[in-house]
C-alpha positions in Angstrom: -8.0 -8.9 -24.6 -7.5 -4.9 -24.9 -7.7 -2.9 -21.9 -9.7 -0.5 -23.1 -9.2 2.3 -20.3 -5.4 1.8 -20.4 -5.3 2.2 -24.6 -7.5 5.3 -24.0 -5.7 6.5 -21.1 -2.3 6.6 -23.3 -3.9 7.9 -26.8 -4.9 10.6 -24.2 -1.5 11.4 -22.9 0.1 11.5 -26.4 -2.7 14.4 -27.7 -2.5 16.3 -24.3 -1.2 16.2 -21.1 -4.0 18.4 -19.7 -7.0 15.9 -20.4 -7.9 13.6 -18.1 -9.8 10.7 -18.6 -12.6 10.3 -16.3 -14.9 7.0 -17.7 -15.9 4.8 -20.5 -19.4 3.7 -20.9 -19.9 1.4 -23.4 -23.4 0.5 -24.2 -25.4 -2.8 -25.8 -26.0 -0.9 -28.9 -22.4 0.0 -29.8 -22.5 3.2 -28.7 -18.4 4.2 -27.0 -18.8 7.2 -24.3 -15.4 8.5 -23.6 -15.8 11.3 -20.3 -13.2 13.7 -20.4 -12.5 16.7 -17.7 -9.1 19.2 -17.6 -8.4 22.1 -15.4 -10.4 25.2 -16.8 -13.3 22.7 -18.3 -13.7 20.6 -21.6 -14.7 22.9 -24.5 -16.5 21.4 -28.0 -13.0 21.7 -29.3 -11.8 19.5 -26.7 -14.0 16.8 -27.6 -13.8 17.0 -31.5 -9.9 16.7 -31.0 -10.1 13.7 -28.9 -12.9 12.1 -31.1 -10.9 12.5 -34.0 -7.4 11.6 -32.5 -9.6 8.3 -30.4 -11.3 7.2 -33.7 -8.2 6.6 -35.4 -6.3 4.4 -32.4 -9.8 2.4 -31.9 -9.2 1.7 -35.6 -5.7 0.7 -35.4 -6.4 -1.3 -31.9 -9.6 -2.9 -33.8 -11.4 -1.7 -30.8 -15.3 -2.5 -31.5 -18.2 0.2 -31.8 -20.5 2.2 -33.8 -21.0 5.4 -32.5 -18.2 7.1 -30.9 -19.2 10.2 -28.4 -17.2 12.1 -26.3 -18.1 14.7 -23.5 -17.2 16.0 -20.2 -18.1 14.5 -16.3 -21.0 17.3 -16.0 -21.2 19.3 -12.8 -21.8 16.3 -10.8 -18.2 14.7 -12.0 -17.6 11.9 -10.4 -14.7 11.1 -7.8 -12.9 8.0 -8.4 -9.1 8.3 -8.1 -6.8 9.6 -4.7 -6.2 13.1 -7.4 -9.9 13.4 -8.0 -10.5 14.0 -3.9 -7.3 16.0 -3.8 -8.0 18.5 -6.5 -11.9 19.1 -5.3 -10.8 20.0 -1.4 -13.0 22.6 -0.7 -15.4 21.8 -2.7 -19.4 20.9 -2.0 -19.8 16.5 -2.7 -22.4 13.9 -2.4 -20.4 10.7 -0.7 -21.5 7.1 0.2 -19.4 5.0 2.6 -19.7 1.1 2.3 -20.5 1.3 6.1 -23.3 3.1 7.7 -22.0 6.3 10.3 -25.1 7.5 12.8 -27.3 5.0 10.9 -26.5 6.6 7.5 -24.6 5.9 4.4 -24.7 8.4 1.5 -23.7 12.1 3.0 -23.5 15.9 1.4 -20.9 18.5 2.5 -17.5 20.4 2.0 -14.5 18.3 1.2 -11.5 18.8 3.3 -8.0 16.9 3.3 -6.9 15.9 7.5 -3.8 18.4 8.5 -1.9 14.9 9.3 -2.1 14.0 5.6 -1.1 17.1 4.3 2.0 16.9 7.1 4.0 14.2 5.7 2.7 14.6 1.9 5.7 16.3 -0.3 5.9 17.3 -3.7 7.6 14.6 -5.1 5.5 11.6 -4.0 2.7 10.5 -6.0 -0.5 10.9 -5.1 -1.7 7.7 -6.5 0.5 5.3 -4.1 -0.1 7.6 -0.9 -2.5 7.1 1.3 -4.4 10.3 1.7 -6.9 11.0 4.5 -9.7 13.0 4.0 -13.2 14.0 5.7 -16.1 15.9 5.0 -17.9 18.5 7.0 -21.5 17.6 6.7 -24.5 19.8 6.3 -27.4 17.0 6.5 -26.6 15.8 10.1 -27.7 17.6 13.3 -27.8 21.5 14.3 -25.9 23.5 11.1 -24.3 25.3 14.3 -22.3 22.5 14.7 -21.7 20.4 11.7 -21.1 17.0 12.1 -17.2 15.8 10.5 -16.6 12.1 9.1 -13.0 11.2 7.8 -12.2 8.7 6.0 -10.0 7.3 3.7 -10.8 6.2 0.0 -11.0 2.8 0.7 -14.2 3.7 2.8 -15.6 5.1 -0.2 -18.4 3.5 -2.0 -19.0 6.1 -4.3 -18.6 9.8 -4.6 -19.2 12.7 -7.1 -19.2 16.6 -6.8 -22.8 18.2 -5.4 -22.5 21.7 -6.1 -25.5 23.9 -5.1 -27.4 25.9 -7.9 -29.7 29.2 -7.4 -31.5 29.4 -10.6 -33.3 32.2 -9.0 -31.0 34.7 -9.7 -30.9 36.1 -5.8 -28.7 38.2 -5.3 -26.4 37.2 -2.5 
C-alpha cells in the first residue's frame, strides 16, 4: 500500500522547497484535502500549482479520489512536528496535554522554547531527531500578574494549534 503523506510529501519537495505540507484529509465521498503552509503564507497561486503538479503524481501513483482541493492550515494551523513548535515561539496557541496540570488539560498562551534547549541546540542538528523543550506562559490560570508557566516536551502534547487573538472592532491600540 501507498503512503500517501510520504508520496505527497516528495511531489512537494520536487515543485518547491518552501511548501510545507501540513495534512491530508481524505473524506468518504472521495473528496483529497491536501493543507499546505510556507513562510510568507500560501497564495491562490500556491494552491493551483500544487493541484496541478499533485493531480498528475496521484495519476501516475494510481492514488484514488474524485475531487482534489488544496488550501492552506487557516489561522488556527495546527502544530504537529518538533519545526512547527519551533517556528511559532512567540507566538499565541491553544495546547492540550495528555495529562491534566492544576486539574486542567487543554491551555491558551504564548509559546516559548526553555533556555536549556536552546543551549546545546546548534545549527547543524536537525530539529526532527532533537529533543526540544518548550513551555507556555498561560493566560487562563490564576492572577494575569503572575502567569502561570507549564513546559513540556512534545511527547506531552495531545494536540496543539495556533490561537491568535482577533479585534474585529477596529480599536485602535
Amino acid at each position: 500500500m501507498i503512503d500517501l503523506f510520504s508520496v505527497t510529501e516528495s511531489a512537494l519537495q520536487v515543485l518547491s522547497k518552501d511548501i510545507e505540507l501540513v495534512d491530508i484529509e481524505r473524506s468518504s465521498s472521495g473528496l483529497l484535502r491536501i493543507i499546505i503552509d510556507k513562510i510568507g503564507g500560501v497564495y491562490i497561486e500556491d494552491c493551483e500549482n500544487v493541484s496541478h503538479h499533485l493531480s498528475h503524481v496521484f495519476a501516475v501513483e494510481n492514488i484514488d479520489y474524485k475531487n482534489l482541493e488544496v488550501s492552506s492550515p487557516g489561522i488556527d494551523r495546527p502544530l504537529r512536528k518538533e519545526s512547527d513548535f519551533v517556528r511559532f515561539v512567540g507566538e499565541r496557541i491553544e495546547i492540550k496535554f495528555y495529562n491534566a496540570f492544576n486539574n486542567k488539560k487543554i491551555f491558551r498562551g504564548i509559546l516559548f522554547l526553555e533556555e536549556t534547549s536552546t543551549s546545546n541546540y546548534d545549527e547543524t542538528s536537525r530539529l526532527d531527531s532533537y529533543d526540544m523543550k518548550f513551555g507556555i506562559k498561560v493566560d487562563n490560570l490564576g492572577d494575569k500578574n503572575d502567569p502561570q508557566i507549564i513546559n513540556f516536551v512534545l511527547n506531552d502534547v495531545d494536540r496543539a494549534k495556533l490561537d491568535p487573538v482577533l479585534d474585529f472592532k477596529g480599536k485602535r491600540q
